[in-house]
C-alpha positions in Angstrom: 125.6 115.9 141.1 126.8 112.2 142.0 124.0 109.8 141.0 124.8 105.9 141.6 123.3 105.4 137.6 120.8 103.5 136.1 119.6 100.1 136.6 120.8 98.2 133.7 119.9 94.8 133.0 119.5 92.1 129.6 116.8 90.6 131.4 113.4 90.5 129.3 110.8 91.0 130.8 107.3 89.3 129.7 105.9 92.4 127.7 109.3 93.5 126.4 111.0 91.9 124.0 109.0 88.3 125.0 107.8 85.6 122.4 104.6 86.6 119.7 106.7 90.0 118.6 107.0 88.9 115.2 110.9 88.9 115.0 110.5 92.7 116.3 111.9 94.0 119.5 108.7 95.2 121.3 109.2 98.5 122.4 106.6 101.0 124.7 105.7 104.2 123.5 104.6 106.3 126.2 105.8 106.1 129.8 105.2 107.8 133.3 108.4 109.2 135.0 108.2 110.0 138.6 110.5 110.3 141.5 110.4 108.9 145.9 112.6 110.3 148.4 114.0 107.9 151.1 115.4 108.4 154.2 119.0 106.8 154.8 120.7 106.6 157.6 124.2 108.5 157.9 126.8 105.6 157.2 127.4 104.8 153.8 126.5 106.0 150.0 124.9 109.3 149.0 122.6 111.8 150.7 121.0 115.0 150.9 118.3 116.7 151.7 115.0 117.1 149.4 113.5 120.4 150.5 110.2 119.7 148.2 109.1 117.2 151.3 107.9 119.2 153.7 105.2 119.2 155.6 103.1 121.8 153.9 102.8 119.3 150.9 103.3 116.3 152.1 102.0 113.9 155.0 106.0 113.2 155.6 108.0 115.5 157.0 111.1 116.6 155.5 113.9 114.1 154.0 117.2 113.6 154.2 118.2 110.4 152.0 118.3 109.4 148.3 115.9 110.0 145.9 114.5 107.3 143.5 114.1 108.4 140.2 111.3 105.0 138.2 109.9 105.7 134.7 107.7 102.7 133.7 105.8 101.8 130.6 101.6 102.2 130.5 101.4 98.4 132.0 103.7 99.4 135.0 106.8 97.6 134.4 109.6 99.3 135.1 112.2 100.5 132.1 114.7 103.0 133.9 115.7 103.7 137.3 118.2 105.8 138.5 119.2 106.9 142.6 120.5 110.2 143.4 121.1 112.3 146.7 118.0 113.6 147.8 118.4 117.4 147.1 118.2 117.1 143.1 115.3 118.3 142.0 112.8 115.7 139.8 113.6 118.2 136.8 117.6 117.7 137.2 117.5 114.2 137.7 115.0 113.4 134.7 117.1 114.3 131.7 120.0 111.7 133.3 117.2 108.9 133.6 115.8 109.7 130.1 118.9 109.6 128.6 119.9 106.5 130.2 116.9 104.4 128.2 116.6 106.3 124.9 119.0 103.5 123.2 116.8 100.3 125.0 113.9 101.7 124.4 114.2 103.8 121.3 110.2 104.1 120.5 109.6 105.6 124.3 108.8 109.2 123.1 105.9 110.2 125.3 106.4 110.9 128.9 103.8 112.1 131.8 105.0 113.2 134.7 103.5 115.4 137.1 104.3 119.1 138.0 107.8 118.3 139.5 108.7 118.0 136.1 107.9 121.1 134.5 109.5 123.8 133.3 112.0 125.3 130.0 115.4 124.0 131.7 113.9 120.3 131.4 112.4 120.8 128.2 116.0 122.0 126.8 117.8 119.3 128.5 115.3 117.0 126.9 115.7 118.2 123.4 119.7 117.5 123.6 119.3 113.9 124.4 116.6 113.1 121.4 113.1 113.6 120.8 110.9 113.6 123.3 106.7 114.0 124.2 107.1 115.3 127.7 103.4 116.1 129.4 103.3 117.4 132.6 100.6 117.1 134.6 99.5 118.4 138.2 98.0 116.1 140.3 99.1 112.9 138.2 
């Protein structure tokens, strides 16, 4: 599973960790995970196929690219982002993402996410890499 890794950066951003915390590093607690596949063309970088877009689901027809995995904070600012080859699944590439931000933003415990996300071999992934709210949700 080759993944480029996250988006790191010491940047902060107005909401997190800005003036009027108190001395405390401001921190979100609940989040939304979710993932975009892109198509790439066949010269450089990672690729594969996501077989989830097809066009029995989704008004795009089926991708062969990178996939996007974006977990932002309840105002929408982003906190984690990690690229992978299309053809891992939002479940498999979650746990990566998720473990990439526990240590930045150590109060994010709650995560919604939508039915992509679901299932035991995410929720035992998740419980390895620290405590975790996951709630899944179809139609999100």
């Amino acid at each position: 599973m080759a993944s480029h890794g996250p988006l790191v950066t010491d940047q902060p951003s107005p909401r997190h960790g800005g003036a009027g915390t108190g001395g405390n590093e401001a921190s979100p607690t609940a989040g939304a995970i979710d993932s975009q596949s892109v198509k790439t063309t066949e010269s450089g970088g990672i690729r594969g196929f996501d077989a989830g877009k097809t066009a029995t689901n989704c008004v795009c027809a089926e991708i062969k690219g990178r996939k996007r995995h974006i977990i932002v904070d309840t105002l929408g600012l982003m906190v984690g982002l990690m690229v992978h080859s299309a053809d891992i699944q939002d479940r498999d590439g979650a746990p990566d993402l998720l473990k990439s931000i526990r240590n930045r933003w150590p109060w994010l415990l709650h995560v919604f996410a939508d039915g992509g996300y679901a299932g035991d071999k995410l929720k035992k992934r998740l419980q390895k890499i620290g405590k975790w709210n996951p709630g899944c949700r179809q139609g999100l």
